[in-house]
C-alpha positions in Angstrom: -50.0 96.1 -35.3 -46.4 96.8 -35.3 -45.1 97.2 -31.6 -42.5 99.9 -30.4 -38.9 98.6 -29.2 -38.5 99.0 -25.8 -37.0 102.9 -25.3 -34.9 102.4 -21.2 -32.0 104.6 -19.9 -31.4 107.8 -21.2 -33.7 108.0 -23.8 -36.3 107.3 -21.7 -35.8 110.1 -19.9 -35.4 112.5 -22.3 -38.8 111.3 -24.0 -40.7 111.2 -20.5 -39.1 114.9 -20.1 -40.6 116.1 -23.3 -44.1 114.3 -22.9 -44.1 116.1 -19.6 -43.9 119.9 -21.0 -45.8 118.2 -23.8 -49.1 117.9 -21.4 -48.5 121.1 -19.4 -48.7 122.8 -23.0 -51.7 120.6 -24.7 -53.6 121.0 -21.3 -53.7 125.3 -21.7 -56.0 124.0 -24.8 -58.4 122.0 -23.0 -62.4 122.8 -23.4 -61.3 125.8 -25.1 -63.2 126.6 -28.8 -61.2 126.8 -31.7 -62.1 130.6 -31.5 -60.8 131.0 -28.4 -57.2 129.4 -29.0 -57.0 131.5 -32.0 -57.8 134.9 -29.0 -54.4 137.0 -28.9 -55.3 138.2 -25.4 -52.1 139.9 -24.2 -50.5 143.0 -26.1 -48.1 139.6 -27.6 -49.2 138.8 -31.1 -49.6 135.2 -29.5 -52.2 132.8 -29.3 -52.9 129.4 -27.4 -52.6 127.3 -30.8 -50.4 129.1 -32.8 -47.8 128.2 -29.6 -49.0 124.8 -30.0 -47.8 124.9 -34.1 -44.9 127.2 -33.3 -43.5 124.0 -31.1 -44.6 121.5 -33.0 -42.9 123.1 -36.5 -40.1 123.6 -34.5 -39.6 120.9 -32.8 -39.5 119.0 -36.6 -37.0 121.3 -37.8 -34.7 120.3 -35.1 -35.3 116.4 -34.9 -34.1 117.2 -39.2 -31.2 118.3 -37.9 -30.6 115.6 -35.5 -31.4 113.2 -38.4 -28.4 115.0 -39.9 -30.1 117.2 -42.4 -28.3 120.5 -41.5 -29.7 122.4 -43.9 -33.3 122.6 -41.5 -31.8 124.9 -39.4 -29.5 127.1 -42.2 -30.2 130.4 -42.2 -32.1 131.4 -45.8 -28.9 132.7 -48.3 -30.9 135.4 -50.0 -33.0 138.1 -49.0 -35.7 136.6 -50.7 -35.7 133.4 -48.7 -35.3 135.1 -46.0 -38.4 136.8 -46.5 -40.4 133.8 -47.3 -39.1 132.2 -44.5 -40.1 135.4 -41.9 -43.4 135.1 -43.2 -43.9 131.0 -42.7 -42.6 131.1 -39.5 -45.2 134.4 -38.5 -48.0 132.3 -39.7 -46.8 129.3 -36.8 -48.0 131.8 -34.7 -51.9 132.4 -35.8 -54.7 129.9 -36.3 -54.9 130.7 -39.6 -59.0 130.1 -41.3 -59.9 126.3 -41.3 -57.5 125.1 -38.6 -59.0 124.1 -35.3 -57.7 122.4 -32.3 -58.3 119.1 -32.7 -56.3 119.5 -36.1 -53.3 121.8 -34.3 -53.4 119.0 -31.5 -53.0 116.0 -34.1 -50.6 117.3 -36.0 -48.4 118.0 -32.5 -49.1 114.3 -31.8 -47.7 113.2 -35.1 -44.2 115.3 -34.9 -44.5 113.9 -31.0 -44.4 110.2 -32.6 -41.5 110.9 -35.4 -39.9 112.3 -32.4 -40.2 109.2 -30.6 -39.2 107.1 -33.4 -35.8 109.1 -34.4 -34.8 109.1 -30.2 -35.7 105.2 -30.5 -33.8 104.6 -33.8 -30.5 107.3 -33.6 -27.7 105.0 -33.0 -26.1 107.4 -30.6 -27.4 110.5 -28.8 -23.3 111.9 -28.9 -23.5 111.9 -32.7 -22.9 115.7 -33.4 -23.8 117.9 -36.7 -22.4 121.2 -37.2 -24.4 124.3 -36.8 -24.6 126.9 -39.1 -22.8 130.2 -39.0 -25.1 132.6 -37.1 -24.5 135.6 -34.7 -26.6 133.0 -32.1 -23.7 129.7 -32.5 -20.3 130.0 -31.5 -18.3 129.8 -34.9 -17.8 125.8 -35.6 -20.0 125.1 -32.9 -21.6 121.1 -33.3 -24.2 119.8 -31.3 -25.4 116.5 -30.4 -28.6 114.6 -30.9 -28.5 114.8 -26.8 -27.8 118.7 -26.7 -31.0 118.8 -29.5 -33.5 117.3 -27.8 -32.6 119.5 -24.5 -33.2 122.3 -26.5 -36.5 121.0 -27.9 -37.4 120.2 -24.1 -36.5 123.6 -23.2 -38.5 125.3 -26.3 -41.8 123.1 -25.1 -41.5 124.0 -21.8 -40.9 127.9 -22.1 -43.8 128.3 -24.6 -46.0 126.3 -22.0 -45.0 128.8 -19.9 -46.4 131.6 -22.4 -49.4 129.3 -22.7 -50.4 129.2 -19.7 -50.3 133.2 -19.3 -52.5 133.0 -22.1 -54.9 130.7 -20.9 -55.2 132.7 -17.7 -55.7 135.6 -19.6 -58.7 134.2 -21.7 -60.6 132.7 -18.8 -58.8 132.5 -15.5 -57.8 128.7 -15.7 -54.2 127.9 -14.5 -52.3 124.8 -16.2 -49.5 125.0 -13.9 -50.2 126.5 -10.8 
């Protein structure tokens, strides 16, 4: 078994951070059927583990970036791509046929490892990347593998937030409160 280096300071943090929101949006799935975390019980098109692969895709597609592959966040160059790409990410939000919790949750847990590994590895958090043009980033705007994973902890925790109006929804449980 290969052991993980020791992760102290900063990093640590930042990791703790993100397991934290991590938990309050895995728990909003707990004893639920795979049925019922596929429910869109709001007038939102959302669903429990859709939110949970909306994240987790996410949350890959920025640790690319912080990796340095600026292309994962590009917006698509044709109308075609761009297409495609509305579709994918519309299909992060469903529990399409076949998937199931245990499967949403797993895959979570393996970008959640990666994760770990690239905040353990980068050999500085101030190393930026430039962003692409779009009407959302300031023109020549850079960010940081720090300012990434703020935004990744920020994504996790506003979509447990959504979660957990969800959950309340389906059967009255509260994650958070």
């Amino acid at each position: 078994m290969t052991s993980q280096p020791l992760v102290t300071g900063e990093r640590a943090e930042l990791l703790e951070t993100l397991a934290l929101h991590r938990g309050f949006l895995r728990h909003t799935l707990n004893g639920l059927s795979d049925e019922q975390a596929a429910l869109r019980p709001t007038a939102s098109e959302l669903c429990l583990g859709g939110l949970i692969k909306h994240v987790a895709a996410t949350e890959r597609q920025w640790l690319r970036f912080a990796r340095g592959d600026t292309a994962a966040v590009a917006l698509p160059d044709t109308e075609e791509k761009a297409e495609a790409a509305h579709r994918e990410r519309a299909r992060e939000f469903t529990m399409l046929p076949g998937e199931t919790v245990t499967g949403v949750l797993a895959s979570y847990d393996d970008v959640a490892a990666e994760t770990a590994r690239i905040v353990t590895d980068v050999p500085s958090l101030d190393t930026t990347y430039p962003l692409p043009e779009a009407p959302w980033f300031a023109p020549g705007a850079r960010w940081s593998v720090r300012r990434v994973l703020l935004h990744v902890i920020a994504e996790t925790s506003q979509h447990a937030g959504h979660a957990d109006i969800l959950r309340e929804t389906i059967d009255g449980q509260k994650t958070m409160g």
